[in-house]
The first five atom37 places (N, CA, C, CB, O) and aatype in JSON, in Angstrom:
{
  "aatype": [20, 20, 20, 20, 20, 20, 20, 20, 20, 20, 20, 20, 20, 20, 20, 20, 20, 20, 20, 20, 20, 20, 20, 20, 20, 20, 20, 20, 20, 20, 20, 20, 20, 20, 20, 20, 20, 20, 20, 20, 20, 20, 20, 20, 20, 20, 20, 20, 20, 20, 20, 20, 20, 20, 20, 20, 20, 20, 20, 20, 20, 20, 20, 20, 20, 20, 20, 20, 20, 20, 20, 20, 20, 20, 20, 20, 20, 20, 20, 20, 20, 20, 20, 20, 20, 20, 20, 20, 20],
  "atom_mask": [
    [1, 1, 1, 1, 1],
    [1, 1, 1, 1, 1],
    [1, 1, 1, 1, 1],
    [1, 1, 1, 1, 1],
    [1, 1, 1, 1, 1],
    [1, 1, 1, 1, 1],
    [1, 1, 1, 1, 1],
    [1, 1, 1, 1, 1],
    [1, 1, 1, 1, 1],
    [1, 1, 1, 1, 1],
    [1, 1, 1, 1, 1],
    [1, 1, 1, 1, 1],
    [1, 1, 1, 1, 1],
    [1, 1, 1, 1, 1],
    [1, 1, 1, 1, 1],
    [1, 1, 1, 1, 1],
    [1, 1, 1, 1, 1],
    [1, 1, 1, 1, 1],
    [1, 1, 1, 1, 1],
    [1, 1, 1, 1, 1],
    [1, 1, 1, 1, 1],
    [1, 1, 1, 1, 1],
    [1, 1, 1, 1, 1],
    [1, 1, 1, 1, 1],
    [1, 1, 1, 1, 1],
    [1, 1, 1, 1, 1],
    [1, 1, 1, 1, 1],
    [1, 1, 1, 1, 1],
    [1, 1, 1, 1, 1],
    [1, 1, 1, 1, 1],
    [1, 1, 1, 1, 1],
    [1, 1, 1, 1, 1],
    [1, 1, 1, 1, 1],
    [1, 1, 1, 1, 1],
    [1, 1, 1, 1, 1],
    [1, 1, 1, 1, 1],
    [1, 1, 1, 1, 1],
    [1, 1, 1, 1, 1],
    [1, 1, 1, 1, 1],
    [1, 1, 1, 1, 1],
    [1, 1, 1, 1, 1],
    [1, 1, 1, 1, 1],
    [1, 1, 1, 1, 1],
    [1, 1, 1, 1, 1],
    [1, 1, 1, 1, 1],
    [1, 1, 1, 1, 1],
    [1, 1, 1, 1, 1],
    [1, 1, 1, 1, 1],
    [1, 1, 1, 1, 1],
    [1, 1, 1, 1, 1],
    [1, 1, 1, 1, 1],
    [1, 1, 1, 1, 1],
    [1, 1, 1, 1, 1],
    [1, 1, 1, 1, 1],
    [1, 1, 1, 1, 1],
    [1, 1, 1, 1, 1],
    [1, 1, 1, 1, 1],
    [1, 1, 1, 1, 1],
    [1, 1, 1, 1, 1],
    [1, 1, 1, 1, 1],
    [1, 1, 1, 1, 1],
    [1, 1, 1, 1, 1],
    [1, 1, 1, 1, 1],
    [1, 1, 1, 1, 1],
    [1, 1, 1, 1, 1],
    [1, 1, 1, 1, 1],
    [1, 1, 1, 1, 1],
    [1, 1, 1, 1, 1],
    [1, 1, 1, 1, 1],
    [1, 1, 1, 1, 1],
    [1, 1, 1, 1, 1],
    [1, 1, 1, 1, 1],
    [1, 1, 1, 1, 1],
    [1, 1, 1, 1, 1],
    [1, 1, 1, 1, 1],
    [1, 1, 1, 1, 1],
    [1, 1, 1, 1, 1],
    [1, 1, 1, 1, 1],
    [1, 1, 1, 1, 1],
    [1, 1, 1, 1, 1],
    [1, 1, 1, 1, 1],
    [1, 1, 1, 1, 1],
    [1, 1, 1, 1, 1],
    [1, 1, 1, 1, 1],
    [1, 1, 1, 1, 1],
    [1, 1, 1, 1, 1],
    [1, 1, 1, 1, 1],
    [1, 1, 1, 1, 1],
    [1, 1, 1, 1, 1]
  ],
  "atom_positions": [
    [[13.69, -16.28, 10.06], [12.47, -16.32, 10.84], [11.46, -17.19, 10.11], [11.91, -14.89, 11.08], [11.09, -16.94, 8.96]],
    [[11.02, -18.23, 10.84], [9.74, -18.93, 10.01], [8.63, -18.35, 10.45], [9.51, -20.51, 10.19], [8.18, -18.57, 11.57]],
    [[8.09, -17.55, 9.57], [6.56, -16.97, 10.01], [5.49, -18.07, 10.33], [5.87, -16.06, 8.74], [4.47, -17.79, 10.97]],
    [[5.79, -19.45, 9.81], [4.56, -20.14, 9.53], [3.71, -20.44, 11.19], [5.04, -21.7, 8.59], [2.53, -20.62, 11.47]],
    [[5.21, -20.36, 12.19], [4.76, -20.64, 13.32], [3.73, -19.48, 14.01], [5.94, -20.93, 14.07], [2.74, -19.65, 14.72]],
    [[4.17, -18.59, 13.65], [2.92, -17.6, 14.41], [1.47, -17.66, 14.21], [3.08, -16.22, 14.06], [0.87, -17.98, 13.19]],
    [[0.83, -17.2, 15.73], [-0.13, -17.49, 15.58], [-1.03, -16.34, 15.63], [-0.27, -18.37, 16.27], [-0.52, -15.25, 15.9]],
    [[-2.13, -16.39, 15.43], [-2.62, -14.92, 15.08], [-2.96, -14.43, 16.6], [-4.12, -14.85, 13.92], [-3.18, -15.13, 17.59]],
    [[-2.92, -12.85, 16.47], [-3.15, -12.44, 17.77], [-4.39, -11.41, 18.11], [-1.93, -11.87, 18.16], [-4.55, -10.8, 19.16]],
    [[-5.53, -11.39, 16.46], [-6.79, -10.57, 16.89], [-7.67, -11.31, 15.83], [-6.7, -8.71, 16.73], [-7.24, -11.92, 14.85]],
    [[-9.19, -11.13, 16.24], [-10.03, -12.51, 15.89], [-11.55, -10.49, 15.88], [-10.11, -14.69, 17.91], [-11.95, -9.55, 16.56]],
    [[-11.65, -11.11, 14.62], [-12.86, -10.36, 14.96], [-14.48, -11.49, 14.05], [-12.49, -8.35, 14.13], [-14.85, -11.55, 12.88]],
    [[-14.93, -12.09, 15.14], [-15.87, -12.95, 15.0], [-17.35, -11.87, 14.48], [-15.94, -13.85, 16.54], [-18.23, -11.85, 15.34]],
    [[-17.61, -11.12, 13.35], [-18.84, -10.71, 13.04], [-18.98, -11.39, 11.63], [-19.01, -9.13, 13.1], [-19.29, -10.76, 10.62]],
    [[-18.71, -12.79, 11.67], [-19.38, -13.18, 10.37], [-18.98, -13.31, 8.72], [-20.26, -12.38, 10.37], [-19.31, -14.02, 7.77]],
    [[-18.1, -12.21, 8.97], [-17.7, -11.81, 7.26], [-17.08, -12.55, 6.81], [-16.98, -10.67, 6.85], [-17.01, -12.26, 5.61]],
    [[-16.28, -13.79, 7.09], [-15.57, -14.89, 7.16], [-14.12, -14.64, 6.76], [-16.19, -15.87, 6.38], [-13.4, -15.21, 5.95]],
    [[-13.85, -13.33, 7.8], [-12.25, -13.05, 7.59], [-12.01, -12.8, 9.0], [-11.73, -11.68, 6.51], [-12.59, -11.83, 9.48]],
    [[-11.11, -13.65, 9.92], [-10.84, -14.05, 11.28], [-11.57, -14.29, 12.03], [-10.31, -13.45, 11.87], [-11.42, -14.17, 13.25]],
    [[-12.79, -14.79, 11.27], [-13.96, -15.15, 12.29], [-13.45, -16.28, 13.14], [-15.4, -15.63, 11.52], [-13.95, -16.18, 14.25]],
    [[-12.87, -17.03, 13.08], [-11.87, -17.78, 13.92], [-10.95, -18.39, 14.48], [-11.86, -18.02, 14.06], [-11.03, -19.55, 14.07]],
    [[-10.03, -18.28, 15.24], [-8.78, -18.39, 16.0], [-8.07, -20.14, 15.08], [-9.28, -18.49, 18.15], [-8.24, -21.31, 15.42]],
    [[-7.22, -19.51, 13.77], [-6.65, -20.81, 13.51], [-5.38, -21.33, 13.85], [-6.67, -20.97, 12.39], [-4.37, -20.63, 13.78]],
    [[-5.37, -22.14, 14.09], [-3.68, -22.52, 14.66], [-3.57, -23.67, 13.31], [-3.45, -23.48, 16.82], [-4.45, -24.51, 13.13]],
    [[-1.9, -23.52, 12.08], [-1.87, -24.05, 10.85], [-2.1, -25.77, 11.4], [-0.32, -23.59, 9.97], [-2.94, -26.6, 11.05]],
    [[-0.85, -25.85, 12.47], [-0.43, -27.25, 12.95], [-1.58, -27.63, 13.43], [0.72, -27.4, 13.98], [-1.63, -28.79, 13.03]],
    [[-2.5, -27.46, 14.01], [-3.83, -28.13, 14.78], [-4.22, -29.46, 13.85], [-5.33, -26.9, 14.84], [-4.41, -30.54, 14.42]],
    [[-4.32, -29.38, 12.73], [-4.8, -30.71, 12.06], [-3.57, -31.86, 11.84], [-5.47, -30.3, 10.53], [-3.7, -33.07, 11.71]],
    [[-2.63, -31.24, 11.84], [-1.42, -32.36, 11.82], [-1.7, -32.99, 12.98], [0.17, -31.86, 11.81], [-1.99, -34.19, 13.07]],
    [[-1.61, -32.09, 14.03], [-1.77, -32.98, 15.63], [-2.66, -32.62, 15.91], [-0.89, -32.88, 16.89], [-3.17, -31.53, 16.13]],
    [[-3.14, -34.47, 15.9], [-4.65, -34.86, 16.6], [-5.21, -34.57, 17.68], [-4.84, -35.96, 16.8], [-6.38, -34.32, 17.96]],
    [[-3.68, -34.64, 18.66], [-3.69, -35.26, 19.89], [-3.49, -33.24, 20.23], [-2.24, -36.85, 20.35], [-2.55, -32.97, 20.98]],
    [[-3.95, -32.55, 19.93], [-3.21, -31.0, 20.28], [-4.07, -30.46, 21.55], [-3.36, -29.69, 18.79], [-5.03, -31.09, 21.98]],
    [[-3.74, -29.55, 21.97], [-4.94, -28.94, 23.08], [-4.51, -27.44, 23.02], [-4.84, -29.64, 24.95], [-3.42, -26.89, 22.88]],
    [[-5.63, -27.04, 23.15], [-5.79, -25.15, 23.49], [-6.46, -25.04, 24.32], [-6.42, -24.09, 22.5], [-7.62, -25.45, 24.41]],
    [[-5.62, -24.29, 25.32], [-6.27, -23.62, 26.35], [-6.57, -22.42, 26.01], [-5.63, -23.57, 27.46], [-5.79, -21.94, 25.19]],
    [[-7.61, -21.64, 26.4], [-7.87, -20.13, 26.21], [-8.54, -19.28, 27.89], [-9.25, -20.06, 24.73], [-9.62, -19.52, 28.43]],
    [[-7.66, -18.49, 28.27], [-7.91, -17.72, 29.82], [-8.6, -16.01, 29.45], [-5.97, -17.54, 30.85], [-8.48, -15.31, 28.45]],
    [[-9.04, -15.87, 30.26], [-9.42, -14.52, 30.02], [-8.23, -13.76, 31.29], [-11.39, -14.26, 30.29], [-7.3, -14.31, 31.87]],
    [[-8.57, -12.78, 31.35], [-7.42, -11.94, 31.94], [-7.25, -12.23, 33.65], [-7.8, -10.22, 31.62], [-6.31, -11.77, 34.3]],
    [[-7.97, -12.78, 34.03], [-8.16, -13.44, 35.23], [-7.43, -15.09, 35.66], [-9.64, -13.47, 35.23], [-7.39, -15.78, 36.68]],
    [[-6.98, -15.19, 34.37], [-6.62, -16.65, 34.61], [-7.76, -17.55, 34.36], [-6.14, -16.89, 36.04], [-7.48, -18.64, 33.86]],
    [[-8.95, -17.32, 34.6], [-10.26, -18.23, 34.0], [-10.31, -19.16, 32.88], [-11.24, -17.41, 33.58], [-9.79, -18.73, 31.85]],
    [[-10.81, -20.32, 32.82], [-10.01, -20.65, 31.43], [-11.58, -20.74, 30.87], [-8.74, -22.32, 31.29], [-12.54, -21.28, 31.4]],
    [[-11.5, -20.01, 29.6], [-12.87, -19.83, 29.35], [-13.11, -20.69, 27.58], [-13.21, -17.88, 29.46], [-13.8, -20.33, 26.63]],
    [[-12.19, -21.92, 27.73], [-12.25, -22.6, 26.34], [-10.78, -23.56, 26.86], [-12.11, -21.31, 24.65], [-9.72, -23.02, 27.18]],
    [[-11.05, -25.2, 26.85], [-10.42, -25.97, 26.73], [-10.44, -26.97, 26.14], [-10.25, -26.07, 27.35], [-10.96, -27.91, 26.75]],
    [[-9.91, -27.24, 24.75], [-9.92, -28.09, 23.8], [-9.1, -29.0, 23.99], [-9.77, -27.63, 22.74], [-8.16, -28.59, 24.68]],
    [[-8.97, -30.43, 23.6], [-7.66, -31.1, 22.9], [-8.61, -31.84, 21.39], [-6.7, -32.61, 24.25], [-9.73, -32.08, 20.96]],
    [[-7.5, -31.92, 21.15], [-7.89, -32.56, 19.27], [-8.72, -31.07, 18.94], [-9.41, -34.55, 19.03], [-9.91, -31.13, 18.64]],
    [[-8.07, -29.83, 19.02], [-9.02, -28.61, 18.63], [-8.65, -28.41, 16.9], [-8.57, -26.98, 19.72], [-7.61, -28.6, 16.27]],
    [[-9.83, -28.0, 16.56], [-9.73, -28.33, 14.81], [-10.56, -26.53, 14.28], [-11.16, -30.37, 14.17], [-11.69, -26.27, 13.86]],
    [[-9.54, -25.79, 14.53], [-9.66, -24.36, 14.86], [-11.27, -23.61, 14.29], [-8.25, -23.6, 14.07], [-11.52, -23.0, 13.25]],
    [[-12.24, -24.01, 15.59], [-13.46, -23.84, 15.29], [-13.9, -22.68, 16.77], [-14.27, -25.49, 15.1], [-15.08, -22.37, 16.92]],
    [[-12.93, -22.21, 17.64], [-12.86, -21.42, 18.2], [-13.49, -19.93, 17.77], [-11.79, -21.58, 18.39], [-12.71, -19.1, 17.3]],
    [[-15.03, -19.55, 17.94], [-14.94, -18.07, 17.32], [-15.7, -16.96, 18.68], [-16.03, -18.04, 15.53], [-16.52, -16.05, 18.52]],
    [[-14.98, -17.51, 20.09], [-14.92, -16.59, 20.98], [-16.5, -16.04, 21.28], [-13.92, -15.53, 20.46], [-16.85, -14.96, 21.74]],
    [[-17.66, -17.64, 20.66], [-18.63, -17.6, 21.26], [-19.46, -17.24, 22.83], [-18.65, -18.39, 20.93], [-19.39, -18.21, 23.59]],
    [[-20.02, -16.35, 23.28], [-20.51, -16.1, 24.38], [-19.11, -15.1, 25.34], [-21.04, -17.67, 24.98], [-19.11, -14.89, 26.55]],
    [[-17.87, -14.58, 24.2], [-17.08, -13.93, 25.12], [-17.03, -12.51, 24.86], [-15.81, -14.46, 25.14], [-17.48, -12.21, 23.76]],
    [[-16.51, -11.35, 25.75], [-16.73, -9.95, 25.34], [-15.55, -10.13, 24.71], [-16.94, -8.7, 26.39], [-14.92, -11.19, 24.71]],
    [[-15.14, -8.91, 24.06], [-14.23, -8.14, 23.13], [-13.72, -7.83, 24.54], [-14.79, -6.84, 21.91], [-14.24, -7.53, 25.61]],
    [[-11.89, -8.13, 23.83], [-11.29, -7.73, 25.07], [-9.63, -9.1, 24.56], [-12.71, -8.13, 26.92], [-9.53, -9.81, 23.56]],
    [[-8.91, -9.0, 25.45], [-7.8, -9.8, 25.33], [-7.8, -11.17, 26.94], [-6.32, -8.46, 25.28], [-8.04, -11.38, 28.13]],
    [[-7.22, -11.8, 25.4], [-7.38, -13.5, 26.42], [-5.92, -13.87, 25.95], [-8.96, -15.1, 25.77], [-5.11, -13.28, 25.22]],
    [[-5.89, -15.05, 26.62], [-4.49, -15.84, 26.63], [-4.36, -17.27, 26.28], [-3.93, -15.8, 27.93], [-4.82, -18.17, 26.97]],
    [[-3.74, -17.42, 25.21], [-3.59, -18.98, 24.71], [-2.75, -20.06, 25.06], [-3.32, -19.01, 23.56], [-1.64, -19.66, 25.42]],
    [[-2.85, -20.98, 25.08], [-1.33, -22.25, 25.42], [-2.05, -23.27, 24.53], [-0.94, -23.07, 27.55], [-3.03, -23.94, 24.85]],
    [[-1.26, -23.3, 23.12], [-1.56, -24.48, 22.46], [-0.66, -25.68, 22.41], [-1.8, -24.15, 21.28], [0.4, -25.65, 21.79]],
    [[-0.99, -26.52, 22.91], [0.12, -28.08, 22.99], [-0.13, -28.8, 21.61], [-0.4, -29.46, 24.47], [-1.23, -29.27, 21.32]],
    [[1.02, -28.85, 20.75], [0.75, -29.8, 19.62], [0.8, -31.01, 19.79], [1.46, -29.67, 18.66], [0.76, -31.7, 18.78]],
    [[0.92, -31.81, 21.4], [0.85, -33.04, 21.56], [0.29, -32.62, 23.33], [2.42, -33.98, 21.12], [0.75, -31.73, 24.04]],
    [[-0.72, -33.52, 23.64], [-1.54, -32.86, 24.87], [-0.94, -34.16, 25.91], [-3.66, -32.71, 24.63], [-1.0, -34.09, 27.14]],
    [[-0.31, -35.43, 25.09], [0.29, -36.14, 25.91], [1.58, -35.57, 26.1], [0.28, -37.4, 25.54], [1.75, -35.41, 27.31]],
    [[2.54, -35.21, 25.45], [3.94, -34.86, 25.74], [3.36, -33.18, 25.67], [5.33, -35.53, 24.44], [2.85, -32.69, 24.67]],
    [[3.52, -32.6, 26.72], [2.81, -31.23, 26.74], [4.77, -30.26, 26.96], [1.18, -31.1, 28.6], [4.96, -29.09, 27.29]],
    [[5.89, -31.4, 26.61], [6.52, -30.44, 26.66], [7.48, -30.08, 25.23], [7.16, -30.64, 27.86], [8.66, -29.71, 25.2]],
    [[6.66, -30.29, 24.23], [7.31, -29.89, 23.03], [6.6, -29.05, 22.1], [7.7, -30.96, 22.37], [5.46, -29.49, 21.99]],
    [[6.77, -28.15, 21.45], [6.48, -26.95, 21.02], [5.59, -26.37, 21.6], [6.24, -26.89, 19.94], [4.53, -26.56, 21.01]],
    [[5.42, -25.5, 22.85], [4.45, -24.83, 23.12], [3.99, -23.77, 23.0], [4.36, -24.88, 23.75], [4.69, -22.95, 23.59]],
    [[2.78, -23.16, 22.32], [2.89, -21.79, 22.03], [2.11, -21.15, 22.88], [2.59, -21.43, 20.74], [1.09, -21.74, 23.2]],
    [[2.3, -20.19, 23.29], [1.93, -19.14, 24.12], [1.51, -17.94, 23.95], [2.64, -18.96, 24.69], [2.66, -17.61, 23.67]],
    [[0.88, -16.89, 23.84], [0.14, -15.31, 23.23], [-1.17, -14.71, 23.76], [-0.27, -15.43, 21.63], [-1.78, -15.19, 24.72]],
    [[-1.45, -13.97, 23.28], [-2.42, -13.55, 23.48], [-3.73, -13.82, 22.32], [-2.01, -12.35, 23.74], [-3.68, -14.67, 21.43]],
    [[-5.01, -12.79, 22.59], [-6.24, -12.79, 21.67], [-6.52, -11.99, 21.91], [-7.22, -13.54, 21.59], [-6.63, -11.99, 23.14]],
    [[-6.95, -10.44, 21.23], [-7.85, -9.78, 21.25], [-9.19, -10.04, 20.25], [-7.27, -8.72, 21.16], [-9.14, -10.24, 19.04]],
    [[-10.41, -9.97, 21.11], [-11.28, -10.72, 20.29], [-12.19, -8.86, 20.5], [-12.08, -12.68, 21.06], [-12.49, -8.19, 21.49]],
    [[-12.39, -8.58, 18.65], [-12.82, -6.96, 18.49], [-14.52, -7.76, 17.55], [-11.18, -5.53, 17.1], [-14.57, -8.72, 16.78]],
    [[-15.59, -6.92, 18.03], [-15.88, -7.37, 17.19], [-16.72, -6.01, 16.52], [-16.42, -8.66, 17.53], [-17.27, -6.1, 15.42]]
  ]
}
């Protein structure tokens, strides 16, 4: 199992500077990357490409959302990761 690929799946943004925000490792390798982020509605309430994991679930409630990060936003069909977020704060 390579752990390195996982991505984290709870974000608690109060500051203390421990998961204050959603990092994905690969994001700086690929430039070209994009994150989508949905709330439970399908809403997409955060859409990045070139995201440089500065995501800290500004202006959203505590609660679980849904990710799709593309490590290439032009070829959107090679490694795609998929999960959730619970954002506690």
């Amino acid at each position: 199992v390579n752990c390195s690929d996982a991505l984290p799946n709870v974000m608690t943004p109060n500051g203390d500077g421990i998961n204050d925000f959603f990092v994905v490792d690969e994001a700086i390798a690929f430039p070209n990357n994009q994150l989508i982020i949905q709330n439970r509605w399908g809403n997409v309430v955060f859409n990045e490409t070139g995201y440089r994991n500065d995501f800290a679930g500004l202006g959203l409630n505590d609660g679980v959302y849904f990710y799709t990060f593309y490590p290439d936003s032009y070829s959107k069909d090679k490694s795609v990761k998929q999960g959730y977020l619970t954002i506690i704060r």
